[in-house]
C-alpha positions as CSV (number, residue, x, y, z in Angstrom):
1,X,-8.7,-45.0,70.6
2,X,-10.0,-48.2,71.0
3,X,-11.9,-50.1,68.3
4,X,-15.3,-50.6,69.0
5,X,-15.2,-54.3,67.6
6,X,-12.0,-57.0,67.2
7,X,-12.8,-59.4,63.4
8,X,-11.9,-62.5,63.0
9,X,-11.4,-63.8,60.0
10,X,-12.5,-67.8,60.5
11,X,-16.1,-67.9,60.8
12,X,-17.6,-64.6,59.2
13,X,-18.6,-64.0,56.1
14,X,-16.8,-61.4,53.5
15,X,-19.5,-59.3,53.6
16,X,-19.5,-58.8,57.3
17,X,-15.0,-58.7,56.7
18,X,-15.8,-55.4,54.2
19,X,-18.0,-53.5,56.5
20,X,-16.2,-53.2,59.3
21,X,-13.0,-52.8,57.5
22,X,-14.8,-49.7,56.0
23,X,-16.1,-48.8,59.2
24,X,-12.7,-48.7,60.6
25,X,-11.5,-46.5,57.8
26,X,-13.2,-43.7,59.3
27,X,-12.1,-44.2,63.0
28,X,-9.7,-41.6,64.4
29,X,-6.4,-42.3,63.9
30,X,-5.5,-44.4,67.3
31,X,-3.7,-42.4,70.0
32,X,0.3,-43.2,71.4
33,X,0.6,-44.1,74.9
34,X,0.4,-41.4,77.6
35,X,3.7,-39.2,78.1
36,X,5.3,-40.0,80.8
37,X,5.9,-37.1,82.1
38,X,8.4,-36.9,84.9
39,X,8.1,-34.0,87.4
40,X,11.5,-32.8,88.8
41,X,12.4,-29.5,90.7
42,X,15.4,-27.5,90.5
43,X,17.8,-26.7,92.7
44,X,17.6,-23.2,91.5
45,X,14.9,-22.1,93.4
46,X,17.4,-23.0,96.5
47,X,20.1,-21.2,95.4
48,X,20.6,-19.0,98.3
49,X,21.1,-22.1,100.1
50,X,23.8,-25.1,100.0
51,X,23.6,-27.3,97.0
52,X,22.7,-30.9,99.8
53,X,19.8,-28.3,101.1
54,X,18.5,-28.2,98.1
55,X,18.5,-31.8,97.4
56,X,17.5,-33.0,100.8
57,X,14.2,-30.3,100.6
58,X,13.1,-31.5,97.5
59,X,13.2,-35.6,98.1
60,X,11.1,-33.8,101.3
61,X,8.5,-32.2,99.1
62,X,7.9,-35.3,97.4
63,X,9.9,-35.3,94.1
64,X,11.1,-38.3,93.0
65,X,13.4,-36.1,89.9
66,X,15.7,-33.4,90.1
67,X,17.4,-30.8,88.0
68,X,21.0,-29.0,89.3
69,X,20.5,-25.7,88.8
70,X,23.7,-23.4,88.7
71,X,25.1,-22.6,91.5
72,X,24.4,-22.3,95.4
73,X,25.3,-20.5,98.9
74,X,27.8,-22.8,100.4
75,X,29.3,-22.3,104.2
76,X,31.1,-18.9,102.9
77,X,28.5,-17.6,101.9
78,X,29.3,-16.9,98.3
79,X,28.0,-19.1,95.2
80,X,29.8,-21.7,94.3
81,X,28.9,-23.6,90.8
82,X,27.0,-26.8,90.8
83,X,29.2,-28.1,88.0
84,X,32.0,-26.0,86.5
85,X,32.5,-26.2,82.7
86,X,35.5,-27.7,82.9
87,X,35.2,-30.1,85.5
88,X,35.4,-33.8,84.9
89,X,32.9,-36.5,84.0
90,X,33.9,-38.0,87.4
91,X,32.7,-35.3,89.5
92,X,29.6,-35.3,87.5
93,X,28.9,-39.1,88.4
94,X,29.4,-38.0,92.1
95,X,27.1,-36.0,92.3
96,X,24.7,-38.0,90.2
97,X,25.3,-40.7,92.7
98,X,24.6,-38.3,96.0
99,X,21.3,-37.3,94.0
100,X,20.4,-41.8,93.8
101,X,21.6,-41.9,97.2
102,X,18.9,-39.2,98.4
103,X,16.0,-40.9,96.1
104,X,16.4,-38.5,93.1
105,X,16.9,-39.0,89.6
106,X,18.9,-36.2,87.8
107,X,17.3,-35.5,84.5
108,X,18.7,-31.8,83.6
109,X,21.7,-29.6,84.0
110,X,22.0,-26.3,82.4
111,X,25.0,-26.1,80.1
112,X,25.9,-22.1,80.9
113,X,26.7,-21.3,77.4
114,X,25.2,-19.2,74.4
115,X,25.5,-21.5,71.2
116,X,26.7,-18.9,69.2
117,X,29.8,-18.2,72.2
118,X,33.4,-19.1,70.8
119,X,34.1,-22.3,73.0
120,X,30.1,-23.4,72.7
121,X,31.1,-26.3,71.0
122,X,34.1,-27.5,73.5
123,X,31.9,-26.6,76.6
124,X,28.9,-28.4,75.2
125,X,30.9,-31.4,74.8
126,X,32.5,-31.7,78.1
127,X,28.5,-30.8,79.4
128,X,27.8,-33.7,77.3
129,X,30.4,-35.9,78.7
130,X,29.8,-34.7,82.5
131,X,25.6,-35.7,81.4
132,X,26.3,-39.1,80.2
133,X,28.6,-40.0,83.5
134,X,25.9,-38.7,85.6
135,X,23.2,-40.5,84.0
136,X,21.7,-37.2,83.0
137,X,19.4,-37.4,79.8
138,X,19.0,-33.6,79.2
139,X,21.7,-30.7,79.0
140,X,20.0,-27.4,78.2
141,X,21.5,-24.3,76.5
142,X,19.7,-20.9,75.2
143,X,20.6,-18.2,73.2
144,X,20.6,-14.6,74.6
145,X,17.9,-12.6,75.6
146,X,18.3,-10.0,73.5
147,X,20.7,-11.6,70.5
148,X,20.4,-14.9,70.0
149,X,23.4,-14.6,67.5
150,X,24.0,-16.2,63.6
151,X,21.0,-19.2,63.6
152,X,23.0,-20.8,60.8
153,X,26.0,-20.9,63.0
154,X,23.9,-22.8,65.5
155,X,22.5,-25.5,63.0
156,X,26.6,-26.5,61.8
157,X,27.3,-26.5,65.9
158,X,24.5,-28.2,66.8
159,X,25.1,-30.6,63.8
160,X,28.5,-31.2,65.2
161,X,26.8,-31.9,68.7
162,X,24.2,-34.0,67.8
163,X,26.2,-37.1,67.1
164,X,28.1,-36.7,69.9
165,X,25.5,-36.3,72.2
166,X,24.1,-39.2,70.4
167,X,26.7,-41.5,71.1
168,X,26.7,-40.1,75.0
169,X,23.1,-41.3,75.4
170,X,22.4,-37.3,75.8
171,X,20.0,-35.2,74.3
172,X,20.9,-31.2,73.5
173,X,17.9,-29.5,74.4
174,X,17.0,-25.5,73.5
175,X,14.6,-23.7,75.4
176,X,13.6,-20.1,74.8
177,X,15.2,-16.7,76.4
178,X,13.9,-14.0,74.5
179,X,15.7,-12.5,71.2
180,X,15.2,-14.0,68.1
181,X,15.0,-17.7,69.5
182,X,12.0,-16.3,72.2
183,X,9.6,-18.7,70.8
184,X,9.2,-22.5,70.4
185,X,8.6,-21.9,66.6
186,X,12.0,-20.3,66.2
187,X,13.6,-23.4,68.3
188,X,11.6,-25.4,66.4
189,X,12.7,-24.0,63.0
190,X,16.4,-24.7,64.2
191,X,15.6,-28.3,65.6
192,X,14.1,-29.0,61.7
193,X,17.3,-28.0,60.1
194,X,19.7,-30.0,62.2
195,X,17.1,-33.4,62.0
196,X,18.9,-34.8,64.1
197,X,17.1,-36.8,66.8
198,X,19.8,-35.9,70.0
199,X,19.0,-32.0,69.4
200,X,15.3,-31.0,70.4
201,X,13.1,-27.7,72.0
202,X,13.0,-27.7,75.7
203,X,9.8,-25.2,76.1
204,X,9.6,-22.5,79.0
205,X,6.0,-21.2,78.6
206,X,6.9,-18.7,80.9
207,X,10.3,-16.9,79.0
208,X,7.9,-16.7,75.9
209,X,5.4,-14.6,78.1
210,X,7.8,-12.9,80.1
211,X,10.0,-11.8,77.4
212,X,8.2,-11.1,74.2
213,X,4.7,-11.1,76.1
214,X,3.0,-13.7,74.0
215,X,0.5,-16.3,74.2
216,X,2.4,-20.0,75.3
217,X,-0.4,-21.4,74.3
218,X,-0.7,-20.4,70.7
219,X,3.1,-20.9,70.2
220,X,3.5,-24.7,71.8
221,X,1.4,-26.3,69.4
222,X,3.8,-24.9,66.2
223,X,6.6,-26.9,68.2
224,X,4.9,-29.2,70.0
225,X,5.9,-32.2,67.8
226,X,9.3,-31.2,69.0
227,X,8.9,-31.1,72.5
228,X,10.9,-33.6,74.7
229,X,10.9,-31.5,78.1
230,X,10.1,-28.4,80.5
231,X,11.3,-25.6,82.2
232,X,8.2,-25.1,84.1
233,X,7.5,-21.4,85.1
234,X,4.2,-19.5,85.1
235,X,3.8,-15.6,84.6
236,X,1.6,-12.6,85.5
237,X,1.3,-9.1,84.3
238,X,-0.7,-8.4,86.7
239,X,-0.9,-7.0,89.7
240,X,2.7,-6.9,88.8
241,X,4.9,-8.5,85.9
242,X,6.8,-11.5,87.5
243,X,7.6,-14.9,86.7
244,X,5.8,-17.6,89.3
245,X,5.6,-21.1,90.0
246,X,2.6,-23.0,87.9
247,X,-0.5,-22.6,88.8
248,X,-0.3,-18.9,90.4
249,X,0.2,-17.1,87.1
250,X,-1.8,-16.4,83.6
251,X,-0.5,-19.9,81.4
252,X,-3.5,-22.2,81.4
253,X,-1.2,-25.5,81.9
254,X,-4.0,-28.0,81.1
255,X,-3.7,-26.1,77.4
256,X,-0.3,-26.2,77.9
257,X,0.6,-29.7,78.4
258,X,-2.4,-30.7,76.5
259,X,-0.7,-30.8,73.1
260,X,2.3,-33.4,74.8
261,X,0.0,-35.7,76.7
262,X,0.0,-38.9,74.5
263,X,3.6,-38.9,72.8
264,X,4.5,-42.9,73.9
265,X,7.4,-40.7,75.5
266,X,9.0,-40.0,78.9
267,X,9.2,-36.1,79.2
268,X,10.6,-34.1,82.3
269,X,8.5,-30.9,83.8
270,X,11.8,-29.3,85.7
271,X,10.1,-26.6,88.0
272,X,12.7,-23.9,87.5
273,X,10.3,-21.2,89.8
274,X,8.1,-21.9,92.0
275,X,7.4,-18.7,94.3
276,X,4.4,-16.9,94.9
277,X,3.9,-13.7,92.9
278,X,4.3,-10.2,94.5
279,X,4.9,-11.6,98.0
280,X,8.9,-11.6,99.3
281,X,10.9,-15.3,98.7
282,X,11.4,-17.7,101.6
283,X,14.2,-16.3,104.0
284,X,14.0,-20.3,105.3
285,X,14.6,-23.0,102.9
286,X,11.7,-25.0,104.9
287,X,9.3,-22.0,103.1
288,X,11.0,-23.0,99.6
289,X,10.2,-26.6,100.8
290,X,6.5,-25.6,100.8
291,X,6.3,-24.2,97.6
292,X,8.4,-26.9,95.9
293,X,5.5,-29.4,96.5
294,X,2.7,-27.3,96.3
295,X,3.9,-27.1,92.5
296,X,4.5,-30.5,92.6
297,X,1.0,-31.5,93.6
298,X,-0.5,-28.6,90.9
299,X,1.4,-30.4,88.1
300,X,0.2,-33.6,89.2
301,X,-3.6,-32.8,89.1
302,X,-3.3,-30.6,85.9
303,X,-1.6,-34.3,84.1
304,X,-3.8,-36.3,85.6
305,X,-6.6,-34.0,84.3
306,X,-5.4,-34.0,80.8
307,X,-4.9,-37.9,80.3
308,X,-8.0,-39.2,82.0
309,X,-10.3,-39.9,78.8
310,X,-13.5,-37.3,79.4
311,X,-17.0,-40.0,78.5
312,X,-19.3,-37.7,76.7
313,X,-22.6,-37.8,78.9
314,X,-25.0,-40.5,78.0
């Protein structure tokens, strides 16, 4: 907030000093900067297409971020992984590079593995590793949608992680997928026990609907201090009980977002779906195209909306 009146100390009198420090006392607490929130698509919603497809529709529907999704439909027609676990750090920083070369920055890549899976901690590493050569601030895991496994074996891995994420300039995020770690307050609870500033809660409004049908809304703002990113999906129930892209389901995003608007930080909004409820996907990637910046345009009104200061009528 901005104060009303700026005091200099030559030239006025004490009196005049004490009452508007004691009028500033009860002024709001001033607000951080505005997020900047950075609005990338996934290549997921293209996976029935090649990977440079993918890339080349969404630079076309006006994203200037991208997140590789997991894999895609190549010339044989089978899917063939974006990045494999195992590969190198110098693939990674190929394909980082074909992303700058298009006019997209990579912020995300899913890391394929449950944290409570035996080699979590070596393929979280090397995701870590393949992250930091790509220029890639974000690698996301999950627990299972059902079992999300031994929570206190997830805060000693993800205090082994954290450090060396740190020291990749890469940041573990945890989003939610149902079981016992479908909310943000249950990622939340785990972030809190590492405290460590490399491991936060990715939030995917629509998993907490979808799975354990409850309110986003309600839940974001127990975790919201831990927020540093998106998976952006909407959800229905009805007229049938499918996952959507923002805008065309039930999650109010303006309540959604809300609580994240003025954090002083920059925060990716990775549209991971983006289709129209009910209605069959795009056959023709030029259809995804058209949903990729519809969502894109959505999500820039709905942020625009929520950091534009509202003048209370005169």
């Amino acid at each position: 907030m901005h104060r009303r009146t700026f005091i200099k100390a030559s030239g006025m009198g004490l009196s005049t000093v004490a009452f508007s420090s004691a009028a500033l006392s009860f002024s709001e607490t001033p607000k951080k900067a505005a997020t900047q929130f950075q609005i990338a698509c996934m290549t997921l919603p293209y996976s029935q297409f090649p990977l440079q497809r993918a890339l080349t529709g969404i630079k076309s529907a006006g994203y200037r971020y991208v997140a590789w999704g997991t894999s895609h439909k190549e010339g044989s027609g089978k899917p063939v992984p974006v990045m494999e676990e195992d590969a190198s750090p110098d693939k990674a920083r190929e394909l980082g590079k074909r992303c700058r070369d298009l006019g997209l920055e990579p912020l995300m890549m899913f890391s394929l593995i449950y944290p409570e899976a035996p080699k979590a901690v070596e393929v979280l590493t090397n995701r870590i590793r393949q992250a930091s050569a790509a220029g890639l601030p974000h690698v996301l895991t999950f627990g299972h949608s059902e079992d999300s496994g031994d929570h206190k074996l997830w805060i000693e891995r993800f205090k082994t992680l954290g450090p060396i994420a740190q020291d990749h300039g890469v940041m573990i995020v945890i989003k939610q997928h149902g079981g016992s770690t479908g909310t943000g307050a249950a990622c939340a609870e785990i972030v809190r026990e590492v405290q460590h500033p490399a491991v936060k809660v990715n939030y995917d409004a629509g998993n907490v609907m979808d799975y354990l049908d409850l309110d986003p809304i309600a839940d974001i703002k127990k975790c919201a201090e831990e927020v540093r990113g998106f998976c952006i999906k909407d959800h229905r129930n009805f007229p049938a009980d499918q996952d959507c892209g923002p805008g065309l389901g039930e999650i109010d995003h303006y309540k959604l977002l809300s609580p994240v608007a003025f954090t002083g930080l920059k925060m990716p909004l990775c549209c991971e779906n983006i289709s129209a409820p009910v209605v069959p996907r795009p056959t023709d990637p030029a259809g995804v195209d058209a949903l990729a910046k519809r969502a894109r345009e959505f999500l820039e009104i709905v942020i625009a909306g929520i950091q534009t200061e509202i003048k209370p009528e005169q």
